[in-house]
C-alpha positions as CSV (number, residue, x, y, z in Angstrom):
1,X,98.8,-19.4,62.7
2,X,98.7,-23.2,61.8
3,X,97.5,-23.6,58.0
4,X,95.5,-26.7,59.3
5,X,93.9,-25.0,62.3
6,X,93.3,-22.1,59.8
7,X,91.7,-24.3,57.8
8,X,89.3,-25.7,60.3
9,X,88.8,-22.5,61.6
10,X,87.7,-21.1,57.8
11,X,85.9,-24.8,57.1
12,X,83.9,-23.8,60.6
13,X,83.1,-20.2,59.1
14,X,82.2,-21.3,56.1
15,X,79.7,-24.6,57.1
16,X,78.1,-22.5,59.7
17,X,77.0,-19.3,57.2
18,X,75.9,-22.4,54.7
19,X,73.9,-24.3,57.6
20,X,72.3,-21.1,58.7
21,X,71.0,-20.4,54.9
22,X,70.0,-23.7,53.8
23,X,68.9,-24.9,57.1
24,X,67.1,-22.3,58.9
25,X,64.3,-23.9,59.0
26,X,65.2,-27.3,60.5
27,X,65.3,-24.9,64.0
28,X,61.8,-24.2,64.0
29,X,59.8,-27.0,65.9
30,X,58.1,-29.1,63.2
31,X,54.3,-29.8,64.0
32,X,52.2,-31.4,61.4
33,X,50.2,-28.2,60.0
34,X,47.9,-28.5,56.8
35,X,48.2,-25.3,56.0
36,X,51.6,-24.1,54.2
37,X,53.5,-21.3,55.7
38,X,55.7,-18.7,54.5
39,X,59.4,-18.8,55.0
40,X,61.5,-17.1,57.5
41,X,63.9,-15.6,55.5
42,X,63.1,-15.6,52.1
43,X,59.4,-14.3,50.5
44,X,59.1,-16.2,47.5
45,X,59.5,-19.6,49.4
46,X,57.2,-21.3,52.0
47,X,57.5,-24.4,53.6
48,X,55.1,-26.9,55.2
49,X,55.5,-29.6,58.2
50,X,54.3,-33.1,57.3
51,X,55.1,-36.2,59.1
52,X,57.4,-34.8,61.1
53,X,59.7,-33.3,58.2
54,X,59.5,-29.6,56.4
55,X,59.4,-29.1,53.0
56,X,60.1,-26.3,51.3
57,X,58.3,-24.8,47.8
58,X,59.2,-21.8,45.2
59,X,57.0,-19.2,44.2
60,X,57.2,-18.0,40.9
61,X,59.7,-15.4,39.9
62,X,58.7,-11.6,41.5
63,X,55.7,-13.6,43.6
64,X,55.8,-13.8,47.1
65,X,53.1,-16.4,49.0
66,X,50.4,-15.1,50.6
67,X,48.9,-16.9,53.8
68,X,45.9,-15.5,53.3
69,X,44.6,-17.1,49.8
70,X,47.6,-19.7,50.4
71,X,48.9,-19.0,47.0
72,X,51.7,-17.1,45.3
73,X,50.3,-13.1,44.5
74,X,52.1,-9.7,43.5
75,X,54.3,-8.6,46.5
76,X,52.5,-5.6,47.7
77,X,49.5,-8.1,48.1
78,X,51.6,-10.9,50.0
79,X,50.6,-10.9,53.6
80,X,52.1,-13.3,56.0
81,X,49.9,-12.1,59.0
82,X,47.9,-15.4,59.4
83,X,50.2,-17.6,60.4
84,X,49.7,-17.8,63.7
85,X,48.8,-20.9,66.3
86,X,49.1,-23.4,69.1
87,X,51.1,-24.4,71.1
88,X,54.4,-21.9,69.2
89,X,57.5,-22.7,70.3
90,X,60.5,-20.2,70.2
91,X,64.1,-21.1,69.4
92,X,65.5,-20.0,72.2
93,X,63.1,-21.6,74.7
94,X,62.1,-25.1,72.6
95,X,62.8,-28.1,74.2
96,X,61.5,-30.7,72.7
97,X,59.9,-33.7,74.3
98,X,60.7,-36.1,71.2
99,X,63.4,-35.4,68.9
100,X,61.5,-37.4,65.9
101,X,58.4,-35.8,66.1
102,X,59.0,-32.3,67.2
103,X,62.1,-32.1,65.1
104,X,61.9,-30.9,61.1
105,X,63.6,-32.0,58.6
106,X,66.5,-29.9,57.5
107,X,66.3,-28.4,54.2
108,X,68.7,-29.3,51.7
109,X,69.6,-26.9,48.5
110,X,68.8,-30.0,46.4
111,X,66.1,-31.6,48.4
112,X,62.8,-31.7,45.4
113,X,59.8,-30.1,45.8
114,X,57.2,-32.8,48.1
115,X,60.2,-34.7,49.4
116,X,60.4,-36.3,45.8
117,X,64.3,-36.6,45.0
118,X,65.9,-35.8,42.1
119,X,66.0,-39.7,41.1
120,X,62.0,-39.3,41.1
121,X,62.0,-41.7,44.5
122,X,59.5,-40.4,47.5
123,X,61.0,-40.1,50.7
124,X,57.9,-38.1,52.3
125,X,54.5,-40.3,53.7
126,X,51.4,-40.1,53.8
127,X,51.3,-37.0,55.8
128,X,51.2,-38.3,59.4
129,X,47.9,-36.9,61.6
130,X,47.1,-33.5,60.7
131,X,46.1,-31.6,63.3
132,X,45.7,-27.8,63.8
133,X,49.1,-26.9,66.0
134,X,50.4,-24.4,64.2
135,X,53.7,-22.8,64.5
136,X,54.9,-19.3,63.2
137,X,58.5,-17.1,62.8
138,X,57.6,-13.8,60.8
139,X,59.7,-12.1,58.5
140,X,62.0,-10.1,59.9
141,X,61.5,-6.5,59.1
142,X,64.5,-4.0,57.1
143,X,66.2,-3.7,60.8
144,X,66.0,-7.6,61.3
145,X,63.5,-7.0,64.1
146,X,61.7,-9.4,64.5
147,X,57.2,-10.4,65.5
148,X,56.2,-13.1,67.0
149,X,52.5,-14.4,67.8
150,X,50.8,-17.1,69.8
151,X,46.9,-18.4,69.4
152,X,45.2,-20.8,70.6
153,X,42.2,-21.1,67.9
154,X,40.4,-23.3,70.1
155,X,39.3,-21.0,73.1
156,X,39.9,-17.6,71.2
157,X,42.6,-16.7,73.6
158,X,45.5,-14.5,71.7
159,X,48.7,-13.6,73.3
160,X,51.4,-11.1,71.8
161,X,55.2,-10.0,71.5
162,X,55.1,-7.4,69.1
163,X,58.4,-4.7,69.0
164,X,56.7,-3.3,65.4
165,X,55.0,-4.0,62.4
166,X,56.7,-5.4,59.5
167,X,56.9,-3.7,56.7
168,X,54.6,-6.1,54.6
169,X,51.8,-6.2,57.1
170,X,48.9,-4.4,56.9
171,X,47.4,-2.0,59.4
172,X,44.9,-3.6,59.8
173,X,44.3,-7.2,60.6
174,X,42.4,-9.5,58.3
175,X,39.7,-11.8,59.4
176,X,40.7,-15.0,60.9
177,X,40.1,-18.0,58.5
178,X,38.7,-21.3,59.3
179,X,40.5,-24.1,57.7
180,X,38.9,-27.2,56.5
181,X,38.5,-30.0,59.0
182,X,40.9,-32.4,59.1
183,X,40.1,-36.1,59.3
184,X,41.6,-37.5,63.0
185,X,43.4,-40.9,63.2
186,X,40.2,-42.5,64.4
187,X,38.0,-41.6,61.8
188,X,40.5,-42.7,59.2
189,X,40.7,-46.1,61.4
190,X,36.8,-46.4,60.9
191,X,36.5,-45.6,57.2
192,X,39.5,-47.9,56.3
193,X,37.6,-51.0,58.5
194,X,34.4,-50.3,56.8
195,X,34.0,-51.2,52.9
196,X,32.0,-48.4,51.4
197,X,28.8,-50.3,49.8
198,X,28.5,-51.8,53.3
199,X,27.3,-48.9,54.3
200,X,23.7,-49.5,52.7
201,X,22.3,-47.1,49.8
202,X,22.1,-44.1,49.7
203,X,18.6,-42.8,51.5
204,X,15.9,-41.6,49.1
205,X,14.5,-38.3,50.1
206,X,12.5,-37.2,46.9
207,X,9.6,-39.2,45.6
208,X,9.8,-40.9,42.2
209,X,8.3,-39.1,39.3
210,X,6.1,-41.0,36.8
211,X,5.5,-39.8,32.9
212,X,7.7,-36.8,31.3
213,X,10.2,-34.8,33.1
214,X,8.2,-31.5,31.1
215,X,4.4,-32.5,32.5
216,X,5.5,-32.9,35.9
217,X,6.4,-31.0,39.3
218,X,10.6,-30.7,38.2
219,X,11.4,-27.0,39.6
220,X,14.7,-25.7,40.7
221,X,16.7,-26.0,42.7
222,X,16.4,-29.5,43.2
223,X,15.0,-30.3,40.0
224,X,16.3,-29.5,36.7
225,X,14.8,-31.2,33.2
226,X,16.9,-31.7,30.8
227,X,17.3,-29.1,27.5
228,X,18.6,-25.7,25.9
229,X,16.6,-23.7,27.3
230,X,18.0,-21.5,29.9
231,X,17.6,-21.4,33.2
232,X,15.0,-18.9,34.8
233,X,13.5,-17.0,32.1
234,X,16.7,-15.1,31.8
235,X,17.4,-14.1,28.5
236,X,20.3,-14.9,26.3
237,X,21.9,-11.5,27.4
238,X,21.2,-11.3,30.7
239,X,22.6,-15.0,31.1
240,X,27.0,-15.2,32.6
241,X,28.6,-17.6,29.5
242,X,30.5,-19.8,32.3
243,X,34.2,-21.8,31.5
244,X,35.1,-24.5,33.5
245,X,38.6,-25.8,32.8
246,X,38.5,-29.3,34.4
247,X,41.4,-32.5,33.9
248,X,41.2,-35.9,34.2
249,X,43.5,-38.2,36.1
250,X,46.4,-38.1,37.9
251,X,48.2,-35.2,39.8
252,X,52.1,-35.3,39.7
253,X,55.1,-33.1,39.7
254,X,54.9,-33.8,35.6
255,X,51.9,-31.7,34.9
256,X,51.6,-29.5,38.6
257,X,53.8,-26.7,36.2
258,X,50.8,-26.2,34.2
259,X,48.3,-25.9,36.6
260,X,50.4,-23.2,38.6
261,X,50.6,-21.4,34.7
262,X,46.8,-21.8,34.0
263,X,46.1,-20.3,37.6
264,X,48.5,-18.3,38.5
265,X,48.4,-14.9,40.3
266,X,46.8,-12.0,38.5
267,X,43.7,-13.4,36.8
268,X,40.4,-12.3,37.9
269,X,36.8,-13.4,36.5
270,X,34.5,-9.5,36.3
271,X,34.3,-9.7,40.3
272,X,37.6,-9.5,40.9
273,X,38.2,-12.9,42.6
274,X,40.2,-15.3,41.2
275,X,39.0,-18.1,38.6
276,X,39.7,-21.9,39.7
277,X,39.6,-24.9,37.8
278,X,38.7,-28.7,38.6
279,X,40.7,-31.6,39.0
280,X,39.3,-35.2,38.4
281,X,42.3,-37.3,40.3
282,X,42.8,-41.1,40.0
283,X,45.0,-43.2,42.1
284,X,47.2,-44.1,39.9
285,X,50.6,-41.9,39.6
286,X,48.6,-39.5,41.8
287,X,51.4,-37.7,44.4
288,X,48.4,-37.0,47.1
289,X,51.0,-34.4,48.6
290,X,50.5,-32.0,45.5
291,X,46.6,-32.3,46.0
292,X,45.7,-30.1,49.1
293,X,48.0,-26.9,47.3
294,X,45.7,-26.7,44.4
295,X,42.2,-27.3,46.8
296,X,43.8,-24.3,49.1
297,X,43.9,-22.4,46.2
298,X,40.2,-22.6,45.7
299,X,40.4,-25.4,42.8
300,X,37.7,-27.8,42.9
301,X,39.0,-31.6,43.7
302,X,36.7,-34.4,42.5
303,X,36.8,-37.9,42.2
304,X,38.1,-40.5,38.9
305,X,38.7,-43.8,40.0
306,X,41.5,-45.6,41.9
307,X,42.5,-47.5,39.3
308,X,41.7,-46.3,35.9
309,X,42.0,-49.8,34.8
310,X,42.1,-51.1,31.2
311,X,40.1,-51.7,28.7
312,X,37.6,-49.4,28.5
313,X,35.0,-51.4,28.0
314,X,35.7,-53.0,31.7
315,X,33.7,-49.8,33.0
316,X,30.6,-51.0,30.8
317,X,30.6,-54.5,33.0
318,X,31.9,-53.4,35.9
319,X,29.2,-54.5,39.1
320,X,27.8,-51.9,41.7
321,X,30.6,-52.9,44.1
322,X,33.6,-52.9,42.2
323,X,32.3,-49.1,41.2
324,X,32.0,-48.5,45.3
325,X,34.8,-49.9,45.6
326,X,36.3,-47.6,42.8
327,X,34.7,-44.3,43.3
328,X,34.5,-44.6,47.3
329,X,37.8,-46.0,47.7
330,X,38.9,-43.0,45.8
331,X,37.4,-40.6,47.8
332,X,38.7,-42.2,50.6
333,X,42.0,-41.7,49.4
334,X,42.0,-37.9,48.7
335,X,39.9,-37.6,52.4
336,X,42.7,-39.5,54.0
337,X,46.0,-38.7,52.2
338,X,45.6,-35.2,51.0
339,X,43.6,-34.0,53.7
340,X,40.4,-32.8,51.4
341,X,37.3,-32.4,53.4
342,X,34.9,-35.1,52.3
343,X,31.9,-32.1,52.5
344,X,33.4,-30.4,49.3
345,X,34.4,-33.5,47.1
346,X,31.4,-33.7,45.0
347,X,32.0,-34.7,41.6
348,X,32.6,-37.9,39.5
349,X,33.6,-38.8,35.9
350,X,34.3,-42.3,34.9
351,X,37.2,-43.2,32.7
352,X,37.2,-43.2,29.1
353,X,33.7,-41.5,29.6
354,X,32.6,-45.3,29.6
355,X,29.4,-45.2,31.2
356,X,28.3,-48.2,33.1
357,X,24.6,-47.8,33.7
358,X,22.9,-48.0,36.8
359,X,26.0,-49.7,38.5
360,X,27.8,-46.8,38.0
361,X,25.2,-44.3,39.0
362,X,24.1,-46.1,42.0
363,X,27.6,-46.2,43.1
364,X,27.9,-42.3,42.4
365,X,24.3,-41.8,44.3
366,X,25.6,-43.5,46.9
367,X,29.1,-42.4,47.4
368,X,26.9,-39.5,48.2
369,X,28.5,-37.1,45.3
370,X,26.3,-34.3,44.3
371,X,27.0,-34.9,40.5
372,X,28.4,-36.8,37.9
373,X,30.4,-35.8,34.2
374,X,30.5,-38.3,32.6
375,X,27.5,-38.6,30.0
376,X,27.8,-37.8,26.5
377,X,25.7,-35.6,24.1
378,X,25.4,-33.0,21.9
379,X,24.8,-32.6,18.1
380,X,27.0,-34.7,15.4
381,X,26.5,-31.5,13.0
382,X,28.0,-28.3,14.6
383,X,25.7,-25.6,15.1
384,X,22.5,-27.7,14.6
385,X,21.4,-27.7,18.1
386,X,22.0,-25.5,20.6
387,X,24.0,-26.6,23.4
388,X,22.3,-28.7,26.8
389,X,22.4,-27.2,30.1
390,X,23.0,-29.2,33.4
391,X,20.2,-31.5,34.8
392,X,19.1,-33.8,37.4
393,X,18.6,-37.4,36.7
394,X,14.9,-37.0,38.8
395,X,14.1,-38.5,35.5
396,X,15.6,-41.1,33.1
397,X,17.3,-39.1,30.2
398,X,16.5,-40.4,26.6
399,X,19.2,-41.3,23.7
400,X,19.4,-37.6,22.8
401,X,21.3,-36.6,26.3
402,X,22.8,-40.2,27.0
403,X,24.3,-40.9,23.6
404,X,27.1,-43.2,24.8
405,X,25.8,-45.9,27.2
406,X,25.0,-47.9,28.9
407,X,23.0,-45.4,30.1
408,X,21.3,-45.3,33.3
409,X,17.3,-46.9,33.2
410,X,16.6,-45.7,37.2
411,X,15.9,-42.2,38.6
412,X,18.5,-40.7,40.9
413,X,16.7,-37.7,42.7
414,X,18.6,-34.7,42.9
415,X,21.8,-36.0,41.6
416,X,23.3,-33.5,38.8
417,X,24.4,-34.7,35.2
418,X,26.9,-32.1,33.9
419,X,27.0,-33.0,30.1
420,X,30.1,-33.8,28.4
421,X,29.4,-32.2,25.2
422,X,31.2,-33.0,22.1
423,X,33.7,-30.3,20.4
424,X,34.3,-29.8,16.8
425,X,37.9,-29.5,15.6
426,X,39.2,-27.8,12.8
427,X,38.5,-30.2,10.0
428,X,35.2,-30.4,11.1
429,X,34.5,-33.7,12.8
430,X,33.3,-34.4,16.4
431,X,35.2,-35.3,19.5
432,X,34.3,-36.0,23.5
433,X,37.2,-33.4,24.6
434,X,39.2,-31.0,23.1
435,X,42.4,-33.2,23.3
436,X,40.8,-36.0,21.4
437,X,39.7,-33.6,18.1
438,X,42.0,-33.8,15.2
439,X,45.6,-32.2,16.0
440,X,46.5,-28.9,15.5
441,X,49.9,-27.9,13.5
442,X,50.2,-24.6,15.8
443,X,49.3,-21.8,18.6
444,X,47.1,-19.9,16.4
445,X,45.1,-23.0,15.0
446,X,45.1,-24.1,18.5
447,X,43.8,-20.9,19.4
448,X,41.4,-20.4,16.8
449,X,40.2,-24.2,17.2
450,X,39.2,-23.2,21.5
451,X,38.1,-19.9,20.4
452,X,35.7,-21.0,17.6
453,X,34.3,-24.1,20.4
454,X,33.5,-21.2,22.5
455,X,32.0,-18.6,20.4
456,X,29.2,-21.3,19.5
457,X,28.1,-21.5,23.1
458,X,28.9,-17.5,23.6
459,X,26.5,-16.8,20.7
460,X,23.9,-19.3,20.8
461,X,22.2,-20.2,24.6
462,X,25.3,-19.5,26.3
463,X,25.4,-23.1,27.8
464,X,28.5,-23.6,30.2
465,X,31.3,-24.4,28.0
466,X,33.3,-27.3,29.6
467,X,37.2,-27.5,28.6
468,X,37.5,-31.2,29.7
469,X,41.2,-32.3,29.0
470,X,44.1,-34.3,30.3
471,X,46.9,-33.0,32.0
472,X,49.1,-34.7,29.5
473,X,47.8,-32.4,26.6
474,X,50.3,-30.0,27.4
475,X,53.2,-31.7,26.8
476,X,52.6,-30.3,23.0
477,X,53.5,-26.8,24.1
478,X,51.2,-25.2,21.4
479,X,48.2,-26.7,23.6
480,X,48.8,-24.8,26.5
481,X,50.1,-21.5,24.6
482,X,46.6,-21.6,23.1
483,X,45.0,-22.2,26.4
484,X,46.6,-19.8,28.0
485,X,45.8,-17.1,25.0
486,X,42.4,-18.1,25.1
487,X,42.2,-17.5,28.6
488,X,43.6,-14.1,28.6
489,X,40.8,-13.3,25.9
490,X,38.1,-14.1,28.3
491,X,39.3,-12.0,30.7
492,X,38.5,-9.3,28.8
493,X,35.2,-9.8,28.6
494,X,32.7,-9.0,31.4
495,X,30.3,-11.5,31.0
496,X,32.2,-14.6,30.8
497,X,33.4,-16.2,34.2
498,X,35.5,-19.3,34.5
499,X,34.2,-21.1,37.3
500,X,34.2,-24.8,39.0
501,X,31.5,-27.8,38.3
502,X,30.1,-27.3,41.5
503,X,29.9,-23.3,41.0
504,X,27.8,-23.7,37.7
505,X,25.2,-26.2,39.8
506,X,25.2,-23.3,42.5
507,X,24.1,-21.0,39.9
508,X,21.7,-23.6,38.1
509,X,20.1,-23.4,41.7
510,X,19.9,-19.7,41.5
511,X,19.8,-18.4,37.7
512,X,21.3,-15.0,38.4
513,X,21.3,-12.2,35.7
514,X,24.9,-10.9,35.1
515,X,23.4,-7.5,36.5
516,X,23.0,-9.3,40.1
517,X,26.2,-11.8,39.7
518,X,28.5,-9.6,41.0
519,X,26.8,-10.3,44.4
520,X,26.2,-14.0,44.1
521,X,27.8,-15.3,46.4
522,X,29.0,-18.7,45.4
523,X,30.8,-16.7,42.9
524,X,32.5,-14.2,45.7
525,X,35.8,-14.5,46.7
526,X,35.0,-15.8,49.8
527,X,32.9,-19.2,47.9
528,X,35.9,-19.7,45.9
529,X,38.3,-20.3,48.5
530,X,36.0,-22.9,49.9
531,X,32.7,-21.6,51.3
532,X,32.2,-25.1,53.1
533,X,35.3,-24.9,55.0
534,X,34.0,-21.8,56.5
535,X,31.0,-23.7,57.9
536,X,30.7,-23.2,61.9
């Protein structure tokens, strides 16, 4: 034989095998999907359409993704049952109407995670319209056979081809999960025509209370004086110590490694469900494609500002509209580029934790969040004072909850304050946030610096503990050693539950003894993976 047309013919061989691997997936039809789906071939991968293109993403080594929690779990726990939809169309039988739009991308060996390339530039958008047609190619099984599965979730119609079950499916079929709604091109049309505060404030459903929060009709759930005292009568022991683990700014590939580390498979609060943490994202550096992955996973996702401008003392100034324009516009932006439902973003903390009175608040009332984080307190001398528990702002808090103004001189009904509280570092002096205490020289005095902060809520009123930091922390690896230690020590405690902002206000609501919790449901499984998204 010819050496060239030997060549060609061992060229062909060779670019085919290498096209089926790395580009299986460009042969699926590529339908913009929120949710992310697991891969054809390979378990530890899964891949999601946006705008027309697929990307791909890696699980953790010996983790498979699950399309069930939409996260990366143990293998025998991995279940790719659920992904199932509209309008499916099969390789052999596709014909696509539009070449662009039904088309996906093909992935490359060295395409980066999100679209970004290696030389950091984004080639993805903004995600396109999201709508639910879903598209699915299972698994195949150990004699590459091979399910396939059509549903249209609309009219409850389900149609099947099924030659048997793969070997990683269960016998029986989970549940069917309702996915958060996802805003349509028109509703992103009216809510980019329409400035926020132009929408008129906020409408006052709760009267204004006159004299002392104590002397007057404040009663849970919808009203909550300020204090140490806990919630419901419950007593010190019969009262969950709640964590949250919350972080400020933005969300980029730079710091997404630590979040998958802090919340990765296998941890469990005493339930058995898995703990989440909270993410405060500004718009600046923010890559809005890495957002909806940690919401799926049941974190909560809450507003900072869009531009997290300098200085700090700008936020003291700032006027009622450039805050609406500022917290609104940011929630805007995490409604309309990472698909969040605007139902379950609910929480604010300004910059710098520079308050900026009743501006600020006004625009927080009205942005209609359910809380802010943002106000400063606690003792200068640790262990003088027990800690505070959350509160409404029914009332107008005094200099001993708002330490660090300009504090707010109106009455917000039913809006919850969760107090920033200050931590004590090793040396003894006061900070806002761990990260800003006096540095630590290694793991074990990082360690013993979060455990010692914890203990004095633990053993005093058991307060929820708040483990405020930036992202940026981390990048001294002892920091996030000694998180993660600490974190595996509270697992081994039945009482103490790391939880969300908004999971702490559910239980403020509804002070539940730790001999009921395990059936509260706001804690359950089901509440963490986004209780409002299951709405009807």
């Amino acid at each position: 034989m010819n050496r060239a047309i030997r060549n060609v013919i061992v060229f062909y061989l060779v670019y085919s095998s290498v096209s089926m691997l790395l580009g299986y997936a460009a042969k699926l039809p590529c339908k913009d999907d929120p949710k992310y789906r697991c891969h054809p071939t390979k378990s530890n991968l899964f891949i999601r359409c946006t705008g027309g293109k697929l990307y791909q993403f890696f699980c953790p080594i010996e983790l498979n993704f699950n399309t069930v929690t939409q996260t990366c779990d143990w293998p025998k726990k991995a279940d790719c049952s659920w992904l199932v939809g509209n309008n499916v169309e099969s390789n052999d039988t596709a014909t696509p109407k539009n070449s662009d739009a039904a088309g996906a991308r093909k992935i490359d060996k060295d395409d980066a995670v999100n679209g970004v390339d290696g030389d950091g530039d984004d080639d993805g958008d903004d995600g396109g319209d999201r709508r639910k047609n879903y598209y699915y190619y299972y698994h195949r099984n150990k004699e590459g056979r091979s399910k396939s599965t059509t549903k249209n979730w609309s009219i409850g119609t389900e149609s099947k081809t099924t030659t048997r079950r793969p070997w990683w499916k269960p016998k029986q079929r989970p549940q069917a999960t309702r996915f958060p709604p996802i805003p349509t091109n028109r509703e992103k049309k009216i809510a980019r025509s329409r400035p926020a505060y132009r929408n008129g404030p906020r409408e006052r459903v709760k009267p204004i209370w006159k004299g002392s929060c104590e002397s007057s009709d404040c009663y849970l759930p919808h009203c909550h004086c300020p204090g140490a005292k806990i919630p419901g009568g419950l007593s010190v022991q019969e009262t969950p110590m709640m964590v949250m683990i919350t972080f400020d700014d933005e969300i980029s590939a730079a710091y997404y490694g630590y979040f998958q580390r802090l919340f990765r498979p296998g941890r469990y609060n005493p339930n058995g469900c898995p703990f989440r943490g909270a993410m405060y994202v500004s718009g600046e550096g923010t890559d809005y494609d890495l957002v909806y992955p940690l919401y799926a996973m049941g974190n909560e996702i809450a507003c900072h500002t869009v531009s997290h401008r300098f200085p700090h003392t700008w936020w003291a100034n700032a006027s009622y509209e450039e805050y609406m324009s500022e917290i609104q516009g940011m929630k805007n932006n995490l409604i309309e580029k990472s698909g969040i439902p605007a139902e379950d973003i609910k929480g604010f903390r300004v910059p710098f934790l520079q308050l900026g009175g009743d501006n600020m608040y006004r625009a927080v009332y009205d942005a209609d969040l359910v809380y802010d984080t943002s106000m400063f307190t606690g003792p200068v001398w640790e262990g003088s004072e027990d800690p505070i528990w959350p509160f409404t702002l029914d009332f107008v808090p005094d200099q001993k909850f708002c330490q660090h103004g300009p504090c707010p001189k109106r009455q917000y009904p039913g809006l919850w304050e969760i107090p920033v509280q200050r931590w004590y570092g090793v040396d003894g002096h006061s900070c806002a946030m761990p990260d800003g205490c006096t540095s630590t020289a290694s793991t074990e005095e990082a360690l013993q610096f979060l455990r010692k902060n914890f203990y004095s809520y633990y053993n005093s009123n058991r307060a929820p503990l708040g483990i405020f930091v930036h992202a940026r922390w981390f990048h001294t690896e002892h920091h996030l050693e000694a998180l993660d230690a600490l974190i595996d020590e509270l697992m081994q405690l039945d009482d103490v539950w790391i939880v969300t902002p908004t999971q702490v206000l559910e239980w403020m609501k509804k002070p539940t003894s730790i001999y009921e919790i395990q059936f509260f449901k706001p804690w359950s499984c089901e509440g963490a993976m986004k209780e409002a998204s299951r709405r009807k």
